[in-house]
C-alpha positions in Angstrom: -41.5 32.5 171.7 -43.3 31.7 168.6 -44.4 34.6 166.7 -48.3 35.0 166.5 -50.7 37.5 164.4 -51.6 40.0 166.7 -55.0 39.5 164.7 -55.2 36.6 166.9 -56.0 37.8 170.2 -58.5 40.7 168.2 -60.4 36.9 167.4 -60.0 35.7 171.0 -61.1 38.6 172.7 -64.3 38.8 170.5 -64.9 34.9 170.9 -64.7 35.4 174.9 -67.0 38.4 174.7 -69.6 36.7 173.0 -69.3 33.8 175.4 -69.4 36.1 178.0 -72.4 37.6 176.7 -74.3 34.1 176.2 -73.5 33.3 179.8 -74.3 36.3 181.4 -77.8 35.8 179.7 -77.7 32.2 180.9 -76.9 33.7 184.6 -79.9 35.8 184.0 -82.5 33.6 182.6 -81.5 29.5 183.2 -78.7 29.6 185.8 -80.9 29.3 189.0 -83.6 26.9 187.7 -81.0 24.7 186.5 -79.7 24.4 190.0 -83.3 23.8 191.5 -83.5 20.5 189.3 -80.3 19.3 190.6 -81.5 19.8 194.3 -79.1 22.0 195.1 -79.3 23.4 198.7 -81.0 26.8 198.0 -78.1 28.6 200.4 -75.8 26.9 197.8 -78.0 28.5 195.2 -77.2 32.0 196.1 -73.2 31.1 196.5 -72.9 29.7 193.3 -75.2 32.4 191.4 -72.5 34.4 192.7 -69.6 33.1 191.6 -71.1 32.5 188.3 -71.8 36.2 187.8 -68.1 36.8 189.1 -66.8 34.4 186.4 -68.5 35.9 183.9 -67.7 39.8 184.8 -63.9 38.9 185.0 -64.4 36.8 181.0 -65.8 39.8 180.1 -63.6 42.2 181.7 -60.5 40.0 180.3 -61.8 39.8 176.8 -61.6 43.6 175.9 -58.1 43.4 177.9 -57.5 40.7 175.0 -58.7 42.2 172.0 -56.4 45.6 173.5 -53.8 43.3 173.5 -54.1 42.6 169.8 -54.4 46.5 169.3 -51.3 47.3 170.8 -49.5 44.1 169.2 -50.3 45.7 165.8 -49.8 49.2 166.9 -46.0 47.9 168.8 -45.2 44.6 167.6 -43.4 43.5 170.8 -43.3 39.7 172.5 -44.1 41.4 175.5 -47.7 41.9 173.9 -48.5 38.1 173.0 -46.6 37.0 176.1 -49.8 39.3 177.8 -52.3 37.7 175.3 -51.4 34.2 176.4 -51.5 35.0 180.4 -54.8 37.0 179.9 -56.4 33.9 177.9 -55.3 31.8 180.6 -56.5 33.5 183.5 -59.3 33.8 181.8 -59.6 29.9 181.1 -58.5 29.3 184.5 -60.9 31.7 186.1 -63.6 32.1 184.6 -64.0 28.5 183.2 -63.5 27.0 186.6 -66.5 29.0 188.1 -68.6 29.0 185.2 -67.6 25.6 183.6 -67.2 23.3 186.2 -70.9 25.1 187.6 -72.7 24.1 184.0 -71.5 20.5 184.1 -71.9 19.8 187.6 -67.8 19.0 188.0 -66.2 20.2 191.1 -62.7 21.7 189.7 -59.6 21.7 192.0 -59.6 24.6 194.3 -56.3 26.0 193.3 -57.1 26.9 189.7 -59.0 29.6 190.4 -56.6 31.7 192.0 -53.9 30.7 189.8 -56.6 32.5 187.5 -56.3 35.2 189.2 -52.5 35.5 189.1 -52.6 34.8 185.7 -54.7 37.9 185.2 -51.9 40.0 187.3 -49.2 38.7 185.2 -51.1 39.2 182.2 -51.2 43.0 183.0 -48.0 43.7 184.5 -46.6 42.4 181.1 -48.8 44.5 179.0 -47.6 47.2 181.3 -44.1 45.8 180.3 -44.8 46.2 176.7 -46.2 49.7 176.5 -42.7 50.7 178.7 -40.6 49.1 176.6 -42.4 49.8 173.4 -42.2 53.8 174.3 -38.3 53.6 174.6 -38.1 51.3 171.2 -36.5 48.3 173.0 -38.8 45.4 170.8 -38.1 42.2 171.7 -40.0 41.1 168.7 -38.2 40.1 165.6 -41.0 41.4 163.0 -39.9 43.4 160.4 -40.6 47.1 160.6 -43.8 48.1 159.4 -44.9 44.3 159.4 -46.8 44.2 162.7 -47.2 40.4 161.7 -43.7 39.2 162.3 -42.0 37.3 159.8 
């Protein structure tokens, strides 16, 4: 696995909160009427004001999960933490993009991407589980230097 700043998923996480943040307000204040211009049945309305707000609860959830993942990654360099930065960042692209994303543009995505979401988001947590075993018994798979949380 390439070796990554942990700095990097502290950026990620605080880019995906702010997104999260700009479209939980557009959930709030621009989701619905957007829908009533596209004539969308109002029973469809309610469904997809749903999901959108479940899409964004989950990015938001997911980016504090990311920027912990760049805490622990400079606290315990380990693999084990970027190998959890890149599963959380997908489930949350796979996720949260599909029901927010493909809702903004109008694009029905394939069905099956948001539950591989999902199962990105388990894996993503059973590995920073992984890590912070691992890390409390000393066994690094990283090959940073010590006291270089960075890597090499």
């Amino acid at each position: 696995m390439i070796e990554m700043s942990p700095r990097v998923w502290l950026v990620l996480g605080a880019l995906s909160a702010a997104i999260g943040v700009g479209l939980g307000a557009y959930h709030a204040h621009g989701l619905e009427k957007m829908l009533q211009m596209r004539l969308v049945n109002p029973a469809d309305i309610d469904h997809q004001m749903r999901d959108f707000e479940v899409g964004v609860r989950y990015q938001l959830m997911h980016a504090v999960a990311i920027v912990l993942v760049g805490v622990l990654a400079l606290q315990m360099p380990s693999a084990w933490f970027h190998a959890a930065g890149v599963l959380l960042v997908a489930g949350t692209l796979l996720f949260s993009g599909c029901l927010c994303g493909g809702l903004l543009v109008g694009a029905k995505t394939p069905w099956f991407l948001v539950p591989a979401g999902g199962l990105a988001f388990i894996a993503g947590w059973t590995t920073v589980a992984l890590g912070a075993v691992l890390a409390q018994r000393g066994e690094r798979i990283s090959s940073g230097r010590s006291g270089d949380p960075g890597g090499e």
